[in-house]
C-alpha positions, -999 to 999 in steps of 0.1 A, spaced: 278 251 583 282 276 614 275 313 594 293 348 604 323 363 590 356 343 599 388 362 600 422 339 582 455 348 596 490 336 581 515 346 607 549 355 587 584 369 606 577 405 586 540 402 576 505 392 588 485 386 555 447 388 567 420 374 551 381 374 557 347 352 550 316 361 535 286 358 563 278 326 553 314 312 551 315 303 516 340 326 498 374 338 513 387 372 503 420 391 513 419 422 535 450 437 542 490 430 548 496 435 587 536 446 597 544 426 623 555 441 654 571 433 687 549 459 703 515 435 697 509 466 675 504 437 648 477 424 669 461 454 679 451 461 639 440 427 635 413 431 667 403 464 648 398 446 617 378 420 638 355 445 650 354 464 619 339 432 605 318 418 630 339 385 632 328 355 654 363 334 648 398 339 634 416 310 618 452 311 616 470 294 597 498 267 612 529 258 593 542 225 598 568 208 579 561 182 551 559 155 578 536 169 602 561 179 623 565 211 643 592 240 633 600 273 649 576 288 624 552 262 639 558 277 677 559 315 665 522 307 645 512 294 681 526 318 707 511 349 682 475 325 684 478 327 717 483 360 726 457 373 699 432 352 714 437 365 750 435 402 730 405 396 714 371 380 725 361 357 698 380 320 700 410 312 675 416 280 659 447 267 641 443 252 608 477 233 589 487 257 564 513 233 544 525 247 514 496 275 516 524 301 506 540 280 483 504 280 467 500 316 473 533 325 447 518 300 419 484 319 420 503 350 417 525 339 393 498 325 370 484 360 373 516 374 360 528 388 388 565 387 394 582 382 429 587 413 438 554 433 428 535 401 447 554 410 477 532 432 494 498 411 486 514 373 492 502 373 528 472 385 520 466 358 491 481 330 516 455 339 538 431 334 517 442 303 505 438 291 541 409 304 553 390 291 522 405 255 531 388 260 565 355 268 549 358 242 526 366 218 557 338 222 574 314 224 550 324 188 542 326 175 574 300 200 595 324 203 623 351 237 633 383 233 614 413 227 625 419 227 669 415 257 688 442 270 712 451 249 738 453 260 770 485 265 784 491 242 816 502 267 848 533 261 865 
């Protein structure tokens, strides 16, 4: 098990729920609730956080329908992967993030939170939920979760 603090990203239309890792990537904790931005505003925070943090990777999360299969959410998660990693200088992986929000409003629920007062801290517990599935990947199988970003092939 690689140690350093890992950031977890899930990439919503509104909000950017962050997540982080203890140094030795057991335990994943929310951070903060990220507006998203068209300005890369969004990702300019997120590098902050980063550095704030000392962080070494950032996992975000990729949402892909029940069969596997790519959706527009899927290409937004990607194209925002992207452009974070050329912002920042430590390497992003994507890690499948089925039904992580899904599980994200049962935890919340269970802790008697309604819909609307879980708004604001749904991202952040999302994010948690997947960056804590990446930890837990690769302490059972010893390699990086996920895939990292894939180059994009010139013209």
């Amino acid at each position: 098990m690689r140690t350093g603090v890992r950031l977890g990203i899930d990439v919503g239309k509104v909000r950017i729920g962050v997540s982080r890792s203890d140094p030795h990537g057991m335990l994943a904790t929310p951070v903060e609730t990220v507006p998203r931005s068209e300005d890369a505003a969004d990702r300019r925070r997120i590098a902050e956080i980063m550095t704030e943090l000392g962080v070494f990777e950032i996992i975000v999360g990729l949402p892909l329908a029940l069969s596997g299969a790519h959706t527009a959410s899927t290409a937004d998660a990607i194209g925002f992967a992207t452009a974070l990693e050329a912002d920042v200088d430590v390497p992003v992986r994507l890690v499948d993030e089925r039904l992580s929000t899904v599980s994200a409003h049962s935890a919340l629920r269970a802790s008697g939170k309604n819909s609307k007062s879980a708004r604001p801290v749904v991202d952040q517990v999302a994010a948690t939920i997947i960056l804590q599935h990446a930890l837990d990947a690769e302490r059972a199988t010893g390699h990086p979760p996920g895939s990292p970003i894939e180059p994009s092939i010139g013209p």
